[in-house]
Structures are given as C-alpha cells and as structure tokens.
Backbone as CSV, one residue per row, in Angstrom:
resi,resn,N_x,N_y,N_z,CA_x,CA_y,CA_z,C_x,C_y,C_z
1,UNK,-5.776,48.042,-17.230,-6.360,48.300,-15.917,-6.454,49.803,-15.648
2,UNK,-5.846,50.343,-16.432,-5.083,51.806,-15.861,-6.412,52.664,-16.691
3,UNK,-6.885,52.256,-17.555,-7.973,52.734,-18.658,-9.231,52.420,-17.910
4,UNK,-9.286,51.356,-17.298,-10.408,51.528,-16.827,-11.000,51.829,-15.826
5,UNK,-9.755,52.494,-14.508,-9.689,53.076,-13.497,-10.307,54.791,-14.062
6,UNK,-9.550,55.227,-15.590,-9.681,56.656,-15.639,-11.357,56.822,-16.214
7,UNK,-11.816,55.429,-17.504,-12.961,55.668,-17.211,-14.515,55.371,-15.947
8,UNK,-13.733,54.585,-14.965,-14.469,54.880,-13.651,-14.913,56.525,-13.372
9,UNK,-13.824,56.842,-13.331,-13.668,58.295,-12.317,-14.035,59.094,-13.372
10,UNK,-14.390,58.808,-14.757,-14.789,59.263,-15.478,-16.133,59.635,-15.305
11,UNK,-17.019,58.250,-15.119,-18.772,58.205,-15.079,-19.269,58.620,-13.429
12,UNK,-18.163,58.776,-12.430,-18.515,59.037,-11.450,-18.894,61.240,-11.489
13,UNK,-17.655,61.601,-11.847,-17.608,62.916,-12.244,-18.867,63.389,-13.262
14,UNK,-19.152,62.386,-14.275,-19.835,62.808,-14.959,-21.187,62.737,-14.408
15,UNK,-21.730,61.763,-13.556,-23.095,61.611,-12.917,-22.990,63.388,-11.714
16,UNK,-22.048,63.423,-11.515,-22.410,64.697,-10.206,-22.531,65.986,-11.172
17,UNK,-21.847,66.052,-12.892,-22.390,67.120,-13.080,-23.701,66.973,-13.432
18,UNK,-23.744,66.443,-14.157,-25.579,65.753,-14.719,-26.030,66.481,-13.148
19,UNK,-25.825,65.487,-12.447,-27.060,65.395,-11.283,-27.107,67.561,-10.938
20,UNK,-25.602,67.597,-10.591,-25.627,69.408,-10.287,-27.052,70.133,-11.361
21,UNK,-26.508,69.989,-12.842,-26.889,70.907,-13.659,-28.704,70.428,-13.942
22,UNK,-29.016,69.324,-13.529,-30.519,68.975,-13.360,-31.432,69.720,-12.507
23,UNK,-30.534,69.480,-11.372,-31.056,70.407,-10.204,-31.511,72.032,-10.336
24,UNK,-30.426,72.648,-10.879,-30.251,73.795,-11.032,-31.350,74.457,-11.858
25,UNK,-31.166,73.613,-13.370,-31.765,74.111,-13.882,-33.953,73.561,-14.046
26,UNK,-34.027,73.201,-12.662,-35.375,73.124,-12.362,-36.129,72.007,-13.160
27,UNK,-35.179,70.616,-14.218,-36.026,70.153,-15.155,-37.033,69.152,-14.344
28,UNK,-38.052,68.855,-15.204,-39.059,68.177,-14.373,-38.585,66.460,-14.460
29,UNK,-38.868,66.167,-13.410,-38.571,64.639,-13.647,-37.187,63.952,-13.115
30,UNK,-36.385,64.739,-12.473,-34.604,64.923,-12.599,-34.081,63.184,-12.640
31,UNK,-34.841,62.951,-11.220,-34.417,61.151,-10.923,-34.530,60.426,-12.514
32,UNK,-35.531,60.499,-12.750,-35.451,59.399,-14.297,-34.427,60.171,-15.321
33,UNK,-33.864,61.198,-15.687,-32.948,61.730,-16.467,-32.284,61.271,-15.927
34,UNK,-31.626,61.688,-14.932,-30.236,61.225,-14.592,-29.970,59.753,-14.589
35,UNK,-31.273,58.553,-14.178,-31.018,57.422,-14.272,-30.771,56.782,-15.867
36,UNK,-31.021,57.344,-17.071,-31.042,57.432,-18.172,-29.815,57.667,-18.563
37,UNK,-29.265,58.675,-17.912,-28.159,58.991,-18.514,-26.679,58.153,-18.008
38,UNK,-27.048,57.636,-16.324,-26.053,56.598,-16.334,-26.127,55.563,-16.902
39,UNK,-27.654,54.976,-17.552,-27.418,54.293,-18.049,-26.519,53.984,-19.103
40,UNK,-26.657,55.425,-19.577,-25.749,55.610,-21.103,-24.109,55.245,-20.896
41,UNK,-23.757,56.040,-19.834,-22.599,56.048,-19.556,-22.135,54.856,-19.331
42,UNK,-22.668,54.000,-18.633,-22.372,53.263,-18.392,-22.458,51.669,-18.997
43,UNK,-23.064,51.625,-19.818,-23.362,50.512,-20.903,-22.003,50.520,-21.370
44,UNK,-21.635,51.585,-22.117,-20.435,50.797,-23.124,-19.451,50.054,-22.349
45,UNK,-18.816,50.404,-20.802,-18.475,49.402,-20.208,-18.621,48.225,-20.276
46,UNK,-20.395,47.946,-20.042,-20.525,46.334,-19.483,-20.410,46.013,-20.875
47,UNK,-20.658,46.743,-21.670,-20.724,45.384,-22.769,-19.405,45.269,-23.493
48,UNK,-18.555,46.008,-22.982,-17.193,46.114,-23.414,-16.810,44.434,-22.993
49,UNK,-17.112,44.763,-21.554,-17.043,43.320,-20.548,-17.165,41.880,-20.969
50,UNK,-18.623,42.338,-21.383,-19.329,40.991,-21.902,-18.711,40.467,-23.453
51,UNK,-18.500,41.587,-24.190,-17.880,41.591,-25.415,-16.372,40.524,-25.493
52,UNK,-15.601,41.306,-23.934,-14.469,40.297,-24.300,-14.313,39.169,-23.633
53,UNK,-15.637,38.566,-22.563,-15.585,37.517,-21.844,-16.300,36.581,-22.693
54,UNK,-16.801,36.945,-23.039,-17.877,35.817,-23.966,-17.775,35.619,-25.237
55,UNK,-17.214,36.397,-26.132,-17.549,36.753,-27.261,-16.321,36.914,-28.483
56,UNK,-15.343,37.582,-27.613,-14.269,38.035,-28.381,-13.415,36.661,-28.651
57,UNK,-12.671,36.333,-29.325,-11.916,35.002,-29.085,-10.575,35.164,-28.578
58,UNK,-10.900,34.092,-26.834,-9.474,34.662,-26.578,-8.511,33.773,-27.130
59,UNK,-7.265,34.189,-27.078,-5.576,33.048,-27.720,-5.617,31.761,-26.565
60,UNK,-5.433,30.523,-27.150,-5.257,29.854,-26.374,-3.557,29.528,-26.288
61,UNK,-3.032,28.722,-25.002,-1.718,28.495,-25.164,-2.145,27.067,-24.166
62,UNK,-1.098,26.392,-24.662,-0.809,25.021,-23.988,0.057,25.395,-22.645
63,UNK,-0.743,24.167,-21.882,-0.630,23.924,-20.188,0.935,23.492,-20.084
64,UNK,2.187,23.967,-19.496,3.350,23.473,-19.541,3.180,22.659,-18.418
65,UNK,3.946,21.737,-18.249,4.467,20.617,-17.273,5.098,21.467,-15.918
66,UNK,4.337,21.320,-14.698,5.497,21.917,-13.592,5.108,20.762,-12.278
67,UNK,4.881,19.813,-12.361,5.194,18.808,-11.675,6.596,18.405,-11.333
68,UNK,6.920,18.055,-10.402,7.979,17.908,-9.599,8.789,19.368,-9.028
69,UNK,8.421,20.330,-9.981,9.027,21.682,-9.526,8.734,22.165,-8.305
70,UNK,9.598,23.351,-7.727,8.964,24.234,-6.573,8.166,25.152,-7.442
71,UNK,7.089,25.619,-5.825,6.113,26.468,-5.885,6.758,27.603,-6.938
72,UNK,7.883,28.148,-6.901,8.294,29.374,-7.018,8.861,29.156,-8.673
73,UNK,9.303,28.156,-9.116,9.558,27.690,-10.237,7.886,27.288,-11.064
74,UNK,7.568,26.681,-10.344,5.879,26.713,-10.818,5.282,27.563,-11.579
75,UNK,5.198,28.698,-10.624,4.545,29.885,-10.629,5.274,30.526,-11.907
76,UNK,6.808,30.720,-12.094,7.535,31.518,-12.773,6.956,30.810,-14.210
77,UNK,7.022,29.551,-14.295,6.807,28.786,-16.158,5.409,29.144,-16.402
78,UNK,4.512,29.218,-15.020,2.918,29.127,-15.815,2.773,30.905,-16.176
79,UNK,3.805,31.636,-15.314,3.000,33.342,-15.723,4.182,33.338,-17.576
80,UNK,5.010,32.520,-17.322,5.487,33.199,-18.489,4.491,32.622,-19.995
81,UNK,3.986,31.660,-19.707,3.125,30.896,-20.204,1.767,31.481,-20.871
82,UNK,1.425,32.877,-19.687,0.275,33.323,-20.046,-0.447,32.751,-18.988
83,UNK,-0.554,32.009,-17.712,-1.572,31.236,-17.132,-0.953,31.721,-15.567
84,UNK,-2.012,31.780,-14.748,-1.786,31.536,-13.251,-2.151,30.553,-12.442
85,UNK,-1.257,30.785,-11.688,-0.946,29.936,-10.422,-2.079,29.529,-9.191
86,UNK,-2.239,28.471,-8.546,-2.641,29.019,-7.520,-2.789,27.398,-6.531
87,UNK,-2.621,27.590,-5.465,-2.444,26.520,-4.403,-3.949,26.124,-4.352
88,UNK,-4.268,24.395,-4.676,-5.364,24.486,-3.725,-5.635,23.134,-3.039
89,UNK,-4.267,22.501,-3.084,-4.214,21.556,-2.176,-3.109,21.230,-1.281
90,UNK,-2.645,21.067,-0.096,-1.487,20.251,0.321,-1.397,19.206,0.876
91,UNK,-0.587,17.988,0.685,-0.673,16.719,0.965,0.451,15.827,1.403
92,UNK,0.258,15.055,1.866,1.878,13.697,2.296,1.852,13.331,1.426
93,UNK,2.869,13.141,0.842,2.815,12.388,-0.555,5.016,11.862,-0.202
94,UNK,4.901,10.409,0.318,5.926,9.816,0.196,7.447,10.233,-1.076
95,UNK,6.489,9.738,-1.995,7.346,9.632,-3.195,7.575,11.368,-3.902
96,UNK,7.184,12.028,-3.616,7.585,13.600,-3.409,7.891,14.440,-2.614
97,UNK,9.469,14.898,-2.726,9.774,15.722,-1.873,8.621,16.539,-1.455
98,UNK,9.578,17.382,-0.258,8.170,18.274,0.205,8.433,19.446,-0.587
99,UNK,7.333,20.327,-0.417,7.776,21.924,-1.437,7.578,21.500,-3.073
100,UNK,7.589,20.227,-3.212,7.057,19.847,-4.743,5.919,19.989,-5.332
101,UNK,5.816,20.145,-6.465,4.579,20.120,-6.832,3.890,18.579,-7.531
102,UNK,3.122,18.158,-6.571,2.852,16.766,-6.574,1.783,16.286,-8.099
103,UNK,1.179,17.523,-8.718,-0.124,17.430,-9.664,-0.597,18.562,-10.122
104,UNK,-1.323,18.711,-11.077,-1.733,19.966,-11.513,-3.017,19.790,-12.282
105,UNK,-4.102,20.937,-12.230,-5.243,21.042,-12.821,-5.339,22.327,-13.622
106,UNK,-5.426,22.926,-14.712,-5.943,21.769,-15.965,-3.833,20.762,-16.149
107,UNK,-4.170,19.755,-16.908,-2.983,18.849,-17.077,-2.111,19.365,-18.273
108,UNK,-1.033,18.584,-17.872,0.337,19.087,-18.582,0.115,18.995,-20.386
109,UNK,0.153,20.067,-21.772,-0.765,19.771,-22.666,-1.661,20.126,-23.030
110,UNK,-2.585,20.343,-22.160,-4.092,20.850,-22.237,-4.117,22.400,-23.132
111,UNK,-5.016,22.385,-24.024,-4.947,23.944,-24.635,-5.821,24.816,-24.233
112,UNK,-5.378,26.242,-23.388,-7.086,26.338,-22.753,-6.776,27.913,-22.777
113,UNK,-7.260,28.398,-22.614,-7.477,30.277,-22.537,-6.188,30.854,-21.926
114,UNK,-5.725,31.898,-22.768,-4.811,32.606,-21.569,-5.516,33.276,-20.590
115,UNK,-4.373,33.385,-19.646,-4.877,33.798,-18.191,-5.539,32.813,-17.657
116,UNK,-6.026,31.236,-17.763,-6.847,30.383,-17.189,-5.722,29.943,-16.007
117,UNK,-6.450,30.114,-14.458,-5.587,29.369,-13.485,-5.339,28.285,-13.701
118,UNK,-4.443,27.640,-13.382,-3.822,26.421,-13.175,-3.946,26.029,-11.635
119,UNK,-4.522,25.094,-11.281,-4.753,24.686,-9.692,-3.313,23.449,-9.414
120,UNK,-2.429,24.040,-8.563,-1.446,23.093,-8.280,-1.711,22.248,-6.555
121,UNK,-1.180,20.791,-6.360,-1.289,20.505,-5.608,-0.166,20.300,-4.883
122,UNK,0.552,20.467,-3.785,1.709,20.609,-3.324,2.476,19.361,-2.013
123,UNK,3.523,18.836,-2.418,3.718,17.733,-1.250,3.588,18.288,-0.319
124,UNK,3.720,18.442,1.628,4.355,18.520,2.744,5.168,17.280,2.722
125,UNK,5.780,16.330,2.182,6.469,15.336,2.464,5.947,14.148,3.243
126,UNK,6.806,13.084,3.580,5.844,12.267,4.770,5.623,12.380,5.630
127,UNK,4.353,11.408,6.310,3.706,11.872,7.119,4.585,11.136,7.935
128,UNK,4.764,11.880,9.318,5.146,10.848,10.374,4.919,11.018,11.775
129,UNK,4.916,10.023,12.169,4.280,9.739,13.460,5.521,9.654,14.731
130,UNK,5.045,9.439,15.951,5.990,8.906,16.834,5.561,7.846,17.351
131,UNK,7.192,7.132,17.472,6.991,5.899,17.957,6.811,5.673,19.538
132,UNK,5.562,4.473,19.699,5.261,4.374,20.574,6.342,3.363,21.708
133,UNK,5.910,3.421,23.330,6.688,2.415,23.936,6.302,1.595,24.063
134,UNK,7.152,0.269,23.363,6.852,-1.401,23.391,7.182,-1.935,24.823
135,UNK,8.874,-1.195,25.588,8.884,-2.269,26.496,8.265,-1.774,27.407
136,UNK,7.652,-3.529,27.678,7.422,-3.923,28.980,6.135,-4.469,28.233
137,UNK,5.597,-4.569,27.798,4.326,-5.032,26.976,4.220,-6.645,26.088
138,UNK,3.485,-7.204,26.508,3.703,-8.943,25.656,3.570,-8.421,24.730
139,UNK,4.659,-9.624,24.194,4.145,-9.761,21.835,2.912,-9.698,21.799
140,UNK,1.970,-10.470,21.678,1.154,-10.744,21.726,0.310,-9.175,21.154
141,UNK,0.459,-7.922,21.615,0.282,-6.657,21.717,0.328,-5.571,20.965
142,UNK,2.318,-6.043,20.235,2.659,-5.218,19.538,2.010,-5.101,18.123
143,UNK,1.782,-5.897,17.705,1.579,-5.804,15.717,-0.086,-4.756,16.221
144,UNK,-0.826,-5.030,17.549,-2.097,-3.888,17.284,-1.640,-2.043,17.635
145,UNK,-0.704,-2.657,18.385,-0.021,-0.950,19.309,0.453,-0.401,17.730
146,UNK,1.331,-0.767,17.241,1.928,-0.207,15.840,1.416,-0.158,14.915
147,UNK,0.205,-1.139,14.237,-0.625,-0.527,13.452,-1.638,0.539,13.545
148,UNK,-1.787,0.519,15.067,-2.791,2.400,15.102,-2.189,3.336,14.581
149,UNK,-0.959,3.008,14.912,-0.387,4.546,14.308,0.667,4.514,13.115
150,UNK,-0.016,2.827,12.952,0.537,3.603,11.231,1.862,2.621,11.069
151,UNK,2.550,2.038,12.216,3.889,1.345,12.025,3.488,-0.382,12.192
152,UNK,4.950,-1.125,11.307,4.804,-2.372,11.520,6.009,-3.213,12.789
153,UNK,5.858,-4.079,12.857,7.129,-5.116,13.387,8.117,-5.487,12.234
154,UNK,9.640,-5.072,12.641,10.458,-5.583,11.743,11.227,-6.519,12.634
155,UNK,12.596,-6.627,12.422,13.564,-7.304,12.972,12.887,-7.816,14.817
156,UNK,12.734,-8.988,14.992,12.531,-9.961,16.154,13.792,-10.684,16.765
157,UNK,14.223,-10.442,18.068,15.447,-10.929,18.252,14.686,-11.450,19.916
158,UNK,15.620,-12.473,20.176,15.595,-12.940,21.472,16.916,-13.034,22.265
159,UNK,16.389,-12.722,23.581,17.257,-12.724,24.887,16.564,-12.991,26.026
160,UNK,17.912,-13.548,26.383,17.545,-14.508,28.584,17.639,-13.594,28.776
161,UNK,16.350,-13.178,29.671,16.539,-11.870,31.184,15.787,-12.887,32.234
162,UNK,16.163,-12.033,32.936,15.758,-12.548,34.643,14.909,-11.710,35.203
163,UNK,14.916,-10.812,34.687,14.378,-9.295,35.098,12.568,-9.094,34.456
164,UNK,12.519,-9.632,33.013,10.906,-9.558,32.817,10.829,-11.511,32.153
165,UNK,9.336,-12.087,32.569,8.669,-13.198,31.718,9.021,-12.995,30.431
166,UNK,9.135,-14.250,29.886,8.814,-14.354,27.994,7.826,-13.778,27.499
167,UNK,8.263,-13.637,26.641,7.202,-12.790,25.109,6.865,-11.627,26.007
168,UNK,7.921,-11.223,26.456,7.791,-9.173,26.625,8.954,-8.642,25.812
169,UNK,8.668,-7.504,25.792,9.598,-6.747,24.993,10.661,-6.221,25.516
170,UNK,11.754,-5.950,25.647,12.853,-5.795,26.203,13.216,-4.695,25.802
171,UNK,13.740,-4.114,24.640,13.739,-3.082,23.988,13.570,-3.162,22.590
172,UNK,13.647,-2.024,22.222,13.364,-1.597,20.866,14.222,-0.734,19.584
173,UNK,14.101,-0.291,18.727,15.016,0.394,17.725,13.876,0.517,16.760
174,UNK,13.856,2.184,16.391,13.947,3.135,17.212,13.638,3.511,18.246
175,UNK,13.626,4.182,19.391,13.829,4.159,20.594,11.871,4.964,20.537
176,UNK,11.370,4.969,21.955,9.954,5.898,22.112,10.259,7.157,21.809
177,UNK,9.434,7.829,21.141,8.951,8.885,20.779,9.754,9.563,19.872
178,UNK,10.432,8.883,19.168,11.455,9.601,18.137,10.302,9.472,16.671
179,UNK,10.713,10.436,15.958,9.938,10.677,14.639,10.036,9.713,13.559
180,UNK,8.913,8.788,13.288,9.657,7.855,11.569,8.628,8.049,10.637
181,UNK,9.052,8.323,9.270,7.690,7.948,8.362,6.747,6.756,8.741
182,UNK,5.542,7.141,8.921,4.743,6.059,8.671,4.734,4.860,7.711
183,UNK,4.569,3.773,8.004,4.857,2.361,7.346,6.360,1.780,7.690
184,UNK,7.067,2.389,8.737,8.129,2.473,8.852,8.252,0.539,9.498
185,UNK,9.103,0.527,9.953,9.384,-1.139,10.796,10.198,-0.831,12.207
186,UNK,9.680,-1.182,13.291,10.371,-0.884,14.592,10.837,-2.640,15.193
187,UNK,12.271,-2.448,15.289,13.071,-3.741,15.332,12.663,-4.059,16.892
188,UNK,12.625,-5.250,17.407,12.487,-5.293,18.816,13.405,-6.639,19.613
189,UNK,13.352,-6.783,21.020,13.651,-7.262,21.620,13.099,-8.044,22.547
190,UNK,12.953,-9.425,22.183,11.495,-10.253,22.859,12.997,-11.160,24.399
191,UNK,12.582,-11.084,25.716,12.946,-11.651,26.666,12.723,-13.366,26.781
192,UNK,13.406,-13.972,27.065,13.144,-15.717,26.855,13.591,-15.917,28.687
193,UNK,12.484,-16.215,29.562,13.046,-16.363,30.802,11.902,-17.937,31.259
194,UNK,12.324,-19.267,31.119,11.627,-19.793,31.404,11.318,-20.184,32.820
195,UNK,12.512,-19.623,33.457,11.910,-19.825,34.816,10.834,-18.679,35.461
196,UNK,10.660,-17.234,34.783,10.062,-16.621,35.475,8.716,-17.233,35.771
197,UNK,8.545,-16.853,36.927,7.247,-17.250,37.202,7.376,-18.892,38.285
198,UNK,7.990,-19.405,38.688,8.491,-20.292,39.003,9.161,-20.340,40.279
199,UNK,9.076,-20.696,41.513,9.587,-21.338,42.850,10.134,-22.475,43.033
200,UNK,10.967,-22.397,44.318,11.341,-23.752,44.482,10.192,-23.918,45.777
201,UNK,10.051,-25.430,46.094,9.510,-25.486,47.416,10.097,-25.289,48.382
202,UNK,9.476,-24.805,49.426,10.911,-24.738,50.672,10.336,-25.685,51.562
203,UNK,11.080,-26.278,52.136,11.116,-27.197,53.151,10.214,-26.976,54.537
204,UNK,9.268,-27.642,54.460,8.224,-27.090,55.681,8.048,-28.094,57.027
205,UNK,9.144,-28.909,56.789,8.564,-30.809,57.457,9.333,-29.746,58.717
206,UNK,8.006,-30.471,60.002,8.990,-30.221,61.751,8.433,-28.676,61.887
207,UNK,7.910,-27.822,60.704,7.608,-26.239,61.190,5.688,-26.935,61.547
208,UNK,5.690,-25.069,62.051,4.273,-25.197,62.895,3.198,-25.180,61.742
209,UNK,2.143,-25.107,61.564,1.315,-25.428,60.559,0.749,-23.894,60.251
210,UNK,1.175,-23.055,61.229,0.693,-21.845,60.764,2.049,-21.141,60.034
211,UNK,2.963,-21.453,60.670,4.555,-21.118,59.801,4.070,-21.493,58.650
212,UNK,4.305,-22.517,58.239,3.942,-23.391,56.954,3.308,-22.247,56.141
213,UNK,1.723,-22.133,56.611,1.241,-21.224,55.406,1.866,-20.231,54.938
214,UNK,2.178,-19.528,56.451,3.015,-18.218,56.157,4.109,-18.016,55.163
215,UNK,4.861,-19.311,55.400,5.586,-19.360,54.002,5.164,-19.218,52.821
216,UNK,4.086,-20.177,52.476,4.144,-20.167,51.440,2.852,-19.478,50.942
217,UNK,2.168,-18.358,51.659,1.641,-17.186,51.252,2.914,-16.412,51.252
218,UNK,3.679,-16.154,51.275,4.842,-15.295,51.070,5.660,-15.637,49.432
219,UNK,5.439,-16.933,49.673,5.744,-17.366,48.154,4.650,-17.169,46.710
220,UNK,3.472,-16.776,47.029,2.230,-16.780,45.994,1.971,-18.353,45.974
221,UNK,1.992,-19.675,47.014,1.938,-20.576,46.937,0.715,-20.821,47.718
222,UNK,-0.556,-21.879,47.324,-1.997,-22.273,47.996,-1.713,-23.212,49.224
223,UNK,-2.153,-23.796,49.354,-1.591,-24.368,50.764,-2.817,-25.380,50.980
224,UNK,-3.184,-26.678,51.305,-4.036,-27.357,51.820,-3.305,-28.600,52.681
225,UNK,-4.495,-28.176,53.761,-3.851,-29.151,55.061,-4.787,-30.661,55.150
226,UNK,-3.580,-31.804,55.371,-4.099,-32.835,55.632,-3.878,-33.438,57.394
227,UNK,-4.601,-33.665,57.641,-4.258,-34.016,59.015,-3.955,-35.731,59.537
228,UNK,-3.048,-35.597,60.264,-2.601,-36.698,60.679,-3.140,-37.391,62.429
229,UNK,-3.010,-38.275,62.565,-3.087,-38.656,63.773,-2.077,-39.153,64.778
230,UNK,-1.403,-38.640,65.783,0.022,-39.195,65.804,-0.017,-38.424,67.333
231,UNK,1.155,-39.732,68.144,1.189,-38.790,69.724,2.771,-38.862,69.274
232,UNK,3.312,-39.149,68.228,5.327,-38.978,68.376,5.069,-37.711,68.501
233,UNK,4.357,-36.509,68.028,4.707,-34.962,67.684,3.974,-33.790,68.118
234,UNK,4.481,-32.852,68.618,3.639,-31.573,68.996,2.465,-31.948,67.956
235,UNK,1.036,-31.492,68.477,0.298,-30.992,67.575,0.463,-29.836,66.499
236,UNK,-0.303,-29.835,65.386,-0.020,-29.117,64.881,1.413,-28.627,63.847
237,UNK,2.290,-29.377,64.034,3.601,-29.949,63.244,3.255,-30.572,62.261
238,UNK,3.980,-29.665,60.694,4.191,-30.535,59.980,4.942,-32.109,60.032
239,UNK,4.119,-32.963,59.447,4.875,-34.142,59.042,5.486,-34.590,57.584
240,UNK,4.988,-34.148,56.773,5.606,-34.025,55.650,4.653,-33.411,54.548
241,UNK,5.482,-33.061,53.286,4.679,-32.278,52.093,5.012,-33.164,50.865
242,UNK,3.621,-32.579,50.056,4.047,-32.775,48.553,3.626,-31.360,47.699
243,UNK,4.814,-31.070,46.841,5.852,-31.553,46.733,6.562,-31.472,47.426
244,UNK,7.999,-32.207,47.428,9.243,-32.246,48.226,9.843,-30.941,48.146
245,UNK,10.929,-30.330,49.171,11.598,-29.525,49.432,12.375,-29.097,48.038
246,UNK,12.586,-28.251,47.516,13.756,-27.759,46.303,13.005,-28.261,45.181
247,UNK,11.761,-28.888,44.953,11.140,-28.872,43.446,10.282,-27.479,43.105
248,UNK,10.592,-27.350,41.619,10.318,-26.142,41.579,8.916,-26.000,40.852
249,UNK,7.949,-25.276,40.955,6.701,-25.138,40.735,6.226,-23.670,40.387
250,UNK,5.048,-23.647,39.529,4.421,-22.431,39.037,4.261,-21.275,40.198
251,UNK,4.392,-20.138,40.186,3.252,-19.008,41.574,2.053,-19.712,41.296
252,UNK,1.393,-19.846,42.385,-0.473,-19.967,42.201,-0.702,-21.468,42.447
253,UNK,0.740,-22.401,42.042,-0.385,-23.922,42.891,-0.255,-23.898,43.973
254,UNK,-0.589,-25.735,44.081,-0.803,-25.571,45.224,-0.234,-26.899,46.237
255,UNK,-0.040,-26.461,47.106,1.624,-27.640,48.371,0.642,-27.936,49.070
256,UNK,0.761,-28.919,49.437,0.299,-30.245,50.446,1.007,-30.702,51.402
257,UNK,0.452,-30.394,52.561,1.366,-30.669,54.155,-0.125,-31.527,54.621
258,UNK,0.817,-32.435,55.476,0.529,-33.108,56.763,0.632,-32.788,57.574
259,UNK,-0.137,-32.383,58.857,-0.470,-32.314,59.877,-0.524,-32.869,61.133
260,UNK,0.077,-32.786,62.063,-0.093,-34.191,63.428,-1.369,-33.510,63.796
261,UNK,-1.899,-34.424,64.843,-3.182,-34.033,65.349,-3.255,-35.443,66.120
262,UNK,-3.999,-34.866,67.652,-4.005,-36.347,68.848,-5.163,-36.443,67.992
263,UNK,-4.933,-38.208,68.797,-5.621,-39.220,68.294,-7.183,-38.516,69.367
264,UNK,-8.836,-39.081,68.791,-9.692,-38.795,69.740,-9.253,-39.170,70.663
265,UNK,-8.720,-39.847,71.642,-8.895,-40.375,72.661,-8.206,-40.037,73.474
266,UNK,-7.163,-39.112,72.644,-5.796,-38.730,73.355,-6.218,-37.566,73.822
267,UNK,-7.041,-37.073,73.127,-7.323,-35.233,72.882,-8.467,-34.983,73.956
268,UNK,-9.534,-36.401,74.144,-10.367,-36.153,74.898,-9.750,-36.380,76.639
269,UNK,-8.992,-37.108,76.658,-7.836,-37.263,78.071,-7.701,-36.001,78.318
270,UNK,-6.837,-34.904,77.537,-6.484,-34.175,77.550,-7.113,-32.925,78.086
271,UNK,-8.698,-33.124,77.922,-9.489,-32.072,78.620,-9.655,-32.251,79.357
272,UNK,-10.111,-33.871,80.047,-10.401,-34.208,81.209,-9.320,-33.778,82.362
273,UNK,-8.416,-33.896,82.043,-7.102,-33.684,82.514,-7.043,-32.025,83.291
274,UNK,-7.572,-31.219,82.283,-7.251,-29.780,82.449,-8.430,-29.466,82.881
C-alpha cells in the first residue's frame, strides 16, 4: 500500500513539472503533450492492476468453519486464514445463542482466493414478544388473542368463582406483559360459575302491579300482565305469578303475574257513581 501511495505522489509531481516546463518553454501544442505523457505515467499502474486482478494467479486457501463462534473469534480464524470478514445479516434464530454466528458465505471447505470476504450471518437470539391480557375474556377468544402474537394455550385449569360467568379466564401464568420467546405456552385459569347469570323469583303476589314490574326491571326480568276479574281485591293487585316465588331463572326471561281488575259492570257503577 505504502508503494503505491509513493508512486501516486509520484505521477502527481511529475505532471506539474511536465505541465511547468511545457509552458515555459513555449512548445506548440502543450495540452496534447502533457496528456501523452500522463498517459505514460500512468499506464504501468493500471496494468499493474489489471495484471494482478485478472491475470496473475492468486493462492487459494480453504474456507475454515466459524459457525457457532463469536463475531470476534470469527473474524480472528478467517484473517488468520487469509480471508475477511464481514456482517451481512442478523437474525432470531432459536437454536443459536445470540452473538453467534448462525451461517456463512462462501461455506465451511470451499477453496477460493485469498483475501475473498466471507459473508457471516449472525443470531440476535429469540424473538420475543409480550404477553398479552387473557383475564376477563371468554375461551372461546384465547387460542386467536395468542396466536397473533406468536403464543399458544398450555396448561387449562378450572375454578368456582362467583365473581366472573364460565369459560372466562380468571388468571394466567405468565402474568401480562412479561417477555417469553415466541411459541411459548401461557397456562390459564378458566372460572366454572353455573349460577352466574341466574335469579331467584321474588315474590310479587298482594304487591301493586306497577311494584311488580319495578321489581323485576330491577332484576333484568320481562314482565307480562294477565288480567283478572275479581271484586275480593284492590284493583290492580297482583294475584298470583308464574314462576313461583324462590325459583330460579335466566336474566332476560320472562314472569307472569295476574292482575285483579273490576268486573265491566262493576267498573261501569263505578263512574256512574263518581
């Protein structure tokens, strides 16, 4: 390198005297001399160049093995080797530590030019994700929530709560947002509550018919009125329901009350009256 730095500064020096002593001495034509003469100068270079890139035969040496090694161990076997180094990939690669060298181009063997790079590809280790939050979410849910990002369902366990419906998740292992390799398995906790969701009836017989509903819009319970005809009872008094008092039923159906209500004849008295 050092030789061909001195003949640089060599052909540079030598073009400014040329060019000086052209000038000076008045010859006709100066530009094409002087371009002539770098040519001169400068040829035996390139073809020095071309001579030993193309032409000359270089030594070959065999590709050593540096798979599984570090970068820095890498680097050290291929220069002693005669060959260089050079990064030109990085990747997750499970089954290789990280900082490893996961592959190499040209391959371990190969007989090829000294000085030919060697292209290494390098683990980052696994990839991993964070885990997402299951509870409070139906089964039903989880195997799509955990395969977006890469995780499965492992260990399924059940427990009575009172607190959430069946087939929700209760908790989990590993906990949200903690770090796992991808393909990992997140253990969970499915709730078994068969009463959630579920009332008793409450007792409506003798209340007013607007009480009545009120109840059992307070309960998430439907309500349809049948009417009765009867002078034993205030108007408007329940007379009885189905279902009965203390049976227990879904949120959302629906209870059946009886109604008193005067008879026509009673009801039409009744205006005449007032």
């Amino acid at each position: 390198m050092t030789w061909l730095v001195l003949y640089l500064v060599f052909i540079i020096l030598s073009l400014l005297v040329i060019s000086y002593l052209v000038t000076k001495l008045d010859v006709p034509r100066p530009h094409l001399i002087i371009f002539v003469l770098a040519i001169l100068i400068i040829s035996p270079i390139v073809a020095s160049y071309f001579y030993s890139t193309y032409i000359a035969p270089m030594p070959e040496v065999s590709v050593p093995n540096v798979a599984w090694l570090d970068l820095d161990e890498a680097r050290s076997k291929l220069e002693k080797a005669g060959l260089k180094a050079r990064i030109s990939e990085k990747a997750y690669e499970k089954n290789v530590p990280e900082g490893k060298i996961i592959s190499q181009r040209p391959e371990a063997g190969r007989r090829v030019k000294l000085g030919r790079i060697v292209s290494l590809k390098i683990s980052i280790g696994e990839r991993t994700v964070n885990v997402p939050n299951l509870v409070g979410r139906p089964f039903s849910q989880i195997e799509v929530v955990l395969a977006a990002v890469g995780l499965k369902i492992g260990e399924k366990k059940f427990s009575v709560s009172e607190q959430f419906q069946s087939d929700v998740v209760i908790s989990q292992f590993p906990l949200p947002d903690e770090e796992v390799p991808v393909g990992s398995k997140i253990s969970i906790v499915i709730a078994e509550n068969p009463r959630f969701g579920r009332v008793g009836v409450p007792d409506l017989v003798s209340k007013s018919m607007e009480e009545a509903k009120g109840i059992l819009r307070t309960l998430k319970l439907n309500c349809i009125v049948f009417y009765h005809e009867t002078t034993q009872f205030r108007e408007g008094t329940v007379l009885s329901q189905e279902p009965m008092k203390g049976e227990e039923i879904n949120v959302g159906e629906t209870v059946r009350i009886f109604v008193s209500v005067l008879p026509s004849e009673e009801a039409e008295a009744t205006d005449e009256e007032d």
